[in-house]
C-alpha positions as CSV (number, residue, x, y, z in Angstrom):
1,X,0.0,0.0,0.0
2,X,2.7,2.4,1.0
3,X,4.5,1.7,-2.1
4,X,1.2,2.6,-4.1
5,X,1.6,5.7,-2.2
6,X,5.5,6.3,-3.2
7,X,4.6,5.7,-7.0
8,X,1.5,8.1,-6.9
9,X,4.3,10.9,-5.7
10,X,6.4,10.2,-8.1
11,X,4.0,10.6,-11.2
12,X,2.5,13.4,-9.6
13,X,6.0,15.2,-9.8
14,X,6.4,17.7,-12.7
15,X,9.8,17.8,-14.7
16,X,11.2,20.3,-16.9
17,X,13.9,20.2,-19.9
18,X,16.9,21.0,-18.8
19,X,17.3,23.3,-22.2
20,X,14.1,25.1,-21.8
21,X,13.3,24.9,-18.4
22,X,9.5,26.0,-19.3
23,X,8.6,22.9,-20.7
24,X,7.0,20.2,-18.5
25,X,8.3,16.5,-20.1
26,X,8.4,13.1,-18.5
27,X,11.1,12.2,-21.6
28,X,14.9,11.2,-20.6
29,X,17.7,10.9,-23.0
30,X,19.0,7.4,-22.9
31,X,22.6,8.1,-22.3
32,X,22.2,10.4,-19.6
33,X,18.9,10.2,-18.0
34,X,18.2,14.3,-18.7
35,X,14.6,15.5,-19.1
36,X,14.4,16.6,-22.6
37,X,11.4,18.3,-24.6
38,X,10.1,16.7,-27.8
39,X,12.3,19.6,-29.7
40,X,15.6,18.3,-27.7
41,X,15.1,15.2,-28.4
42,X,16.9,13.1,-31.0
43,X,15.7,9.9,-32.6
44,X,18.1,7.3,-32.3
45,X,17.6,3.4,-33.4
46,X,17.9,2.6,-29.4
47,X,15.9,5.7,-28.0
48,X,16.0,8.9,-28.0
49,X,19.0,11.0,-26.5
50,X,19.7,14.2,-25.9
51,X,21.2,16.3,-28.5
52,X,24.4,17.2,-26.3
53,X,25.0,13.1,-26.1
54,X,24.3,13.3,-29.8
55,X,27.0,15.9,-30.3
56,X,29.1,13.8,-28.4
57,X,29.3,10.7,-30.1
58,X,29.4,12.4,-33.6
59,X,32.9,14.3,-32.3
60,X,34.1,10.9,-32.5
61,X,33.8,10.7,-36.4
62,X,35.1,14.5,-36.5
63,X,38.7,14.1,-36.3
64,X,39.6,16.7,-38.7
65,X,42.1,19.5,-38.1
66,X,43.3,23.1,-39.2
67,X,45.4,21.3,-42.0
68,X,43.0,19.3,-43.0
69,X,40.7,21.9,-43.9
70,X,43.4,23.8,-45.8
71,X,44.2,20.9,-47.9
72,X,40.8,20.3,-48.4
73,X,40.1,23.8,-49.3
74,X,43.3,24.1,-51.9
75,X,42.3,20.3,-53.5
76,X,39.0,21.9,-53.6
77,X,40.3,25.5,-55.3
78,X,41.9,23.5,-57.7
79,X,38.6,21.3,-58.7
80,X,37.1,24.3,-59.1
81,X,39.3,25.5,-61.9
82,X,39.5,22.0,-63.3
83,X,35.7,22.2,-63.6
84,X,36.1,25.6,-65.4
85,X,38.8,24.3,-67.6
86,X,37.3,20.7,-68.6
87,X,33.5,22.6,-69.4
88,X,35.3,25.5,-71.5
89,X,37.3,23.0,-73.4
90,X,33.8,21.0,-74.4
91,X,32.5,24.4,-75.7
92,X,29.0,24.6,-76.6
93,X,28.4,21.1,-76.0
94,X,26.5,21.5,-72.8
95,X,25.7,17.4,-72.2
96,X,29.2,17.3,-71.7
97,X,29.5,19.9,-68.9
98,X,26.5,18.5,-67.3
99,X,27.6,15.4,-66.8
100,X,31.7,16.1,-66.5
101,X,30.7,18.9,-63.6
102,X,29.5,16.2,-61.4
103,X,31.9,13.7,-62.2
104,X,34.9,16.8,-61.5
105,X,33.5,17.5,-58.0
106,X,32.9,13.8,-56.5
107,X,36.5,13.3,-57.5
108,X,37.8,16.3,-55.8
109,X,36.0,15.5,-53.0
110,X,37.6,11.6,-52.8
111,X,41.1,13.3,-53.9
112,X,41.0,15.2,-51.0
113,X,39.8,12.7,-48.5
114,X,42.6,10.5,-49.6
115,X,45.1,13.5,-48.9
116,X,43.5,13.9,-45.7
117,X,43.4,9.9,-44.3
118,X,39.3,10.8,-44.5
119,X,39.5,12.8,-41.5
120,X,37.0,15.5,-42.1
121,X,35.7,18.2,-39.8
122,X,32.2,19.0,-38.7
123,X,32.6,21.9,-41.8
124,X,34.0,19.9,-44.2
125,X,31.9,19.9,-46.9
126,X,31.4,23.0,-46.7
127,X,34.6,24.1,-47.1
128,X,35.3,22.1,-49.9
129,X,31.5,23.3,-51.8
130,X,32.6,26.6,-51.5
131,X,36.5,26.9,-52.5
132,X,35.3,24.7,-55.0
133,X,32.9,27.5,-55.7
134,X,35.4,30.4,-55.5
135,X,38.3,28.2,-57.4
136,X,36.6,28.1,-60.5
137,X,35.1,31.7,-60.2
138,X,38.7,32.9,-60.0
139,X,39.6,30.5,-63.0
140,X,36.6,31.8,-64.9
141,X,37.6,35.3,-64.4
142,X,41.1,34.4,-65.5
143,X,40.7,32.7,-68.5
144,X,38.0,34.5,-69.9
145,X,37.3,37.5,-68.2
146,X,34.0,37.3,-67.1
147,X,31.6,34.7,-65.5
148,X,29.0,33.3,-67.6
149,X,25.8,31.4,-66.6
150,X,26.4,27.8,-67.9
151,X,29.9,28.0,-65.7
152,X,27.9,29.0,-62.6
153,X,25.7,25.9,-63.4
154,X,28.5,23.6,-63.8
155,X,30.4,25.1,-60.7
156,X,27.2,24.5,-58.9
157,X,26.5,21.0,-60.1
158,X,30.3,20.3,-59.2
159,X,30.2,21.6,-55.3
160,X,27.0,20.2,-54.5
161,X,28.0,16.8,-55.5
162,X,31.7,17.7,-53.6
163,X,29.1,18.3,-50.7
164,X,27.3,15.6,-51.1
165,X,30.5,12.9,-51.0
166,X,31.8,14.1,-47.7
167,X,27.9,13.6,-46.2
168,X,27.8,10.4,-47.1
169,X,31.1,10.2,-45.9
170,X,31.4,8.1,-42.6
């Protein structure tokens, strides 16, 4: 009976998310047992946790450094201009560029995870999308003096799909 008792207090307390202390929540992050709102919490296949354990175990895929993001940044620079190059050498056959573009920035971005042991950092990709982005704008601008629209495509197609690989990198 007294136990009933014990267990009635217990529901009956009210607990709050320790990020928005506001919010009334009966929900605990798996790791660490903190009360987390619905918009703190993260879906994992065991549970949901808490997005500061989240952040946690994700630093242990983040091994990049400083130097890594230079080199990706300057193998990155230099896909760009490739990307330039290779689409102003097919001219006005634009099939080409749409499908070399791609192909240009998926390789930089394995060229320079193979310089770089695949560390990345948490910015990576980003880094790489946009000196990829800046490399062949200061190719463009070289070469030809101005920046048309077809090479913004292609420089565009080319960094997203440089993004792209280092998501899907693990």
């Amino acid at each position: 009976m007294e136990d009933n008792i014990g267990n009635a207090a217990l529901e009956g307390d009210v607990h709050y998310c320790a990020v928005h202390p506001e919010r009334d929540t009966e929900l605990r992050c798996n790791r660490c047992e903190r009360y987390m709102c619905v918009d703190c919490a993260k879906r994992t296949p065991v549970g949901y946790t808490c997005r500061e354990c989240v952040r946690g175990h994700e630093n242990k895929f983040y091994q990049g450094t400083l130097i890594d993001y230079a080199l990706v940044a300057a193998v990155s620079a230099i896909g760009g201009a490739l990307t330039v190059f290779v689409t102003a050498l097919a001219g006005g056959f634009l099939l080409i560029g749409f499908i070399i573009a791609p192909a240009i920035g998926g390789a930089t971005a394995q060229i320079a995870l193979q310089i770089t042991g695949r560390r990345r950092g948490r910015h990576s990709d980003y880094v790489s999308a946009v000196a990829l982005l800046l490399g062949g704008l200061a190719a463009a601008i070289f070469l030809t003096g101005t920046v048309g629209l077809f090479t913004l495509i292609f420089l565009a197609l080319a960094a997203s799909t440089s993004f792209a690989r280092f998501k899907m990198t693990i």
